[in-house]
MINU-960688 format. One line per field, with one value per residue (C-alpha): x, y, z. Coordinates in steps of 0.05 Angstrom, whole numbers. Layout:
<recs>
xx = X  ...;
yy = Y  ...;
zz = Z  ...;
</recs>
This chain:
<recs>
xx = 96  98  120  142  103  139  94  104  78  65  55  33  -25  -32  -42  6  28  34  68  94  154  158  90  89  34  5  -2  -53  -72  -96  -99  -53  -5  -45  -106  -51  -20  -93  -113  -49  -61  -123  -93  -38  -90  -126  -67  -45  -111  -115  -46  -72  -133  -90  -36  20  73  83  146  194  203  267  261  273  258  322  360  388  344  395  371  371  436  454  483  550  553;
yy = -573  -550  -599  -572  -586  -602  -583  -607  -613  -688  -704  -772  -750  -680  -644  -611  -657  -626  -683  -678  -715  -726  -756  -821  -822  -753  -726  -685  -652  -592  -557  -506  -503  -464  -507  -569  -532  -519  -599  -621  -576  -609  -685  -664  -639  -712  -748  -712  -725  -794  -811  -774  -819  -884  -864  -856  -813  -751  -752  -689  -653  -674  -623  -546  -489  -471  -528  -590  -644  -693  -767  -787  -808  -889  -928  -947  -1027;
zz = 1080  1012  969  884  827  762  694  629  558  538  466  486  526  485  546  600  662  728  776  849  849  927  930  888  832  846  787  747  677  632  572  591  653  708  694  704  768  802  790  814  875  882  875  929  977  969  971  1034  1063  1042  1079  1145  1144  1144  1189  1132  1156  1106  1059  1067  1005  972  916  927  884  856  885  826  835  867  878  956  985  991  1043  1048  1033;
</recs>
C-alpha cells in the first residue's frame, strides 16, 4: 500500500514537516522537503513494520493524490 505524505514548512519547529495522515503519529523532519520526504519514508517503513510485529491490521489509505481530503463517513444515529 502506498499511503501519501503531506510536507510542510513549520515556523514553530523551523524546519519542514513531512506527516502521513493515514498512519497516526508518523511523522518526520528536515531542512528542506526531500530530506523531510526521505525520513518520513523511513518512519512509515518502521511504523509499518512495527504494526506487522504486533499483529495490527494495516489502515487503508484514506487520502488520494489528487482526490479532496474528505473526512471518513459517520453512521447514521
Amino acid at each position: 500500500m502506498t499511503y501519501p505524505i503531506v510536507i510542510f514548512w513549520s515556523d514553530e519547529d523551523q524546519a519542514f514537516i513531512a506527516d502521513t495522515p493515514d498512519l497516526r503519529y508518523c511523522s518526520a523532519h528536515g531542512e528542506t522537503p526531500e530530506e523531510a520526504l526521505r525520513e518520513a519514508r523511513v518512519a512509515q517503513a518502521l511504523w509499518l513494520e512495527v504494526a506487522c510485529d504486533d499483529g495490527r491490521p494495516l489502515p487503508e489509505p484514506r487520502f488520494r493524490r489528487g482526490s479532496p481530503r474528505r473526512p471518513p463517513a459517520r453512521a447514521a444515529t
